[in-house]
C-alpha positions as CSV (number, residue, x, y, z in Angstrom):
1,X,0.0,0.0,0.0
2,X,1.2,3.7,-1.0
3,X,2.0,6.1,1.5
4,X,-1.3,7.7,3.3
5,X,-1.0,11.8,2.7
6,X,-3.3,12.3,5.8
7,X,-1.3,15.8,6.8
8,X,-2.0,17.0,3.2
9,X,-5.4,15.4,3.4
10,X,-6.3,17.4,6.5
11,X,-5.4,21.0,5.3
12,X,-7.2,20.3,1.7
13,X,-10.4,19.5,4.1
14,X,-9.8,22.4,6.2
15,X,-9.1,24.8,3.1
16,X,-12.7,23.4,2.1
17,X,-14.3,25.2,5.3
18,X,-15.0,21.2,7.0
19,X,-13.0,19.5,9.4
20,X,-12.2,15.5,9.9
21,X,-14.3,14.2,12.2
22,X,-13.1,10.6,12.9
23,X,-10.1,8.5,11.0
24,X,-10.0,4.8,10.9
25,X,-8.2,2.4,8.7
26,X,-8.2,3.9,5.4
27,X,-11.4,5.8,6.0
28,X,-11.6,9.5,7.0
29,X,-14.9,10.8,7.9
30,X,-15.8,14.6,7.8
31,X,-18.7,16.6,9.1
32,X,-20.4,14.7,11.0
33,X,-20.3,11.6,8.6
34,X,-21.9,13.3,5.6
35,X,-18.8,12.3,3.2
36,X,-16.1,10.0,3.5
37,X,-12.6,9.8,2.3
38,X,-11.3,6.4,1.2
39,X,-7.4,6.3,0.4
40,X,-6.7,4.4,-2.3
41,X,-3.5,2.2,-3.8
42,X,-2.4,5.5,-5.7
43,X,-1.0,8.4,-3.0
44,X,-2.2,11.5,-4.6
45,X,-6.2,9.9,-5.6
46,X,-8.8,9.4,-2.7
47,X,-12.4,8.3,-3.3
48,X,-15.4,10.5,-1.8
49,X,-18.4,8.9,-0.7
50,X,-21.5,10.5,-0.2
51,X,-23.6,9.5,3.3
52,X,-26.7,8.5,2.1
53,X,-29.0,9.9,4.8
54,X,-27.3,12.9,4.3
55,X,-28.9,16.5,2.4
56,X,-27.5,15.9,-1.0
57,X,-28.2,19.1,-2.2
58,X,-25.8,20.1,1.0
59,X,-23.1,17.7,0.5
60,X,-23.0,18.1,-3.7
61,X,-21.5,21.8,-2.6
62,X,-18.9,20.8,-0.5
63,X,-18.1,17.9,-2.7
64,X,-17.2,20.6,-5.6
65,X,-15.1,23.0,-2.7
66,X,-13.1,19.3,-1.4
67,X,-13.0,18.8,-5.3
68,X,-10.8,22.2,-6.2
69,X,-9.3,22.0,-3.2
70,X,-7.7,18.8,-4.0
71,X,-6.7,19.6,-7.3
72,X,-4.8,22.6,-5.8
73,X,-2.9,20.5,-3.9
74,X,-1.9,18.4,-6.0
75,X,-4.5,15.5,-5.3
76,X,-7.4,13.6,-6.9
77,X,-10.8,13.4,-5.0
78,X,-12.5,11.1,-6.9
79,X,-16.3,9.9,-7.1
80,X,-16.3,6.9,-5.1
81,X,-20.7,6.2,-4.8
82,X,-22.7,6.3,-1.7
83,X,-22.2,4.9,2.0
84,X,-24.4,4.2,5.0
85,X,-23.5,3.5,8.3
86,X,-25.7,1.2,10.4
87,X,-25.9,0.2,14.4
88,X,-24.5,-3.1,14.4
89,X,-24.8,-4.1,18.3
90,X,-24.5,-1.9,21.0
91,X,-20.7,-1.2,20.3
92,X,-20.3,-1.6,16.5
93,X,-21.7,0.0,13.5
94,X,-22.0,-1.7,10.2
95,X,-20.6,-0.1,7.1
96,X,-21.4,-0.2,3.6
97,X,-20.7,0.8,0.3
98,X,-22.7,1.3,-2.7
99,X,-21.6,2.2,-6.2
């Protein structure tokens, strides 16, 4: 696995007005779980999932703003479909991914 760019990650989030709200694995969730971040093999090219219970009409602006950001420095955000998160148990929550 390629080298995880979270520093560079953080301030292209941050340049984008949000802020990372959780980071596990390869997964980094923002604003209150309304997108996702998904590293991928390639260093400079993440995925960006979209919460589905989220406002999409929302989220679609700040996808555009993580978008340019990216791009700016030097990074892909790429469209990576849909997620929803799930209770799985009193300690666990399910995740899954939708294309």
């Amino acid at each position: 696995m390629s080298e995880r760019k979270l520093g560079i990650v953080k301030e292209i989030v941050e340049a984008a007005g949000m802020s990372i709200a959780h980071v596990y694995e390869d997964l980094v969730f923002l604003n209150h779980n309304a997108l996702l971040l998904q590293f991928t093999e390639e260093s400079s090219r993440l995925l960006l999932r979209v919460n589905r219970e989220a406002e999409q009409e929302t989220v679609m602006g700040g996808v555009l703003l993580l978008k340019q950001a990216a791009q700016e420095h030097g990074m892909q955000f790429a469209d990576g479909g849909d997620y929803a998160l799930a209770q799985d148990g009193e300690e666990s929550v399910r995740l899954e991914f939708f294309s």
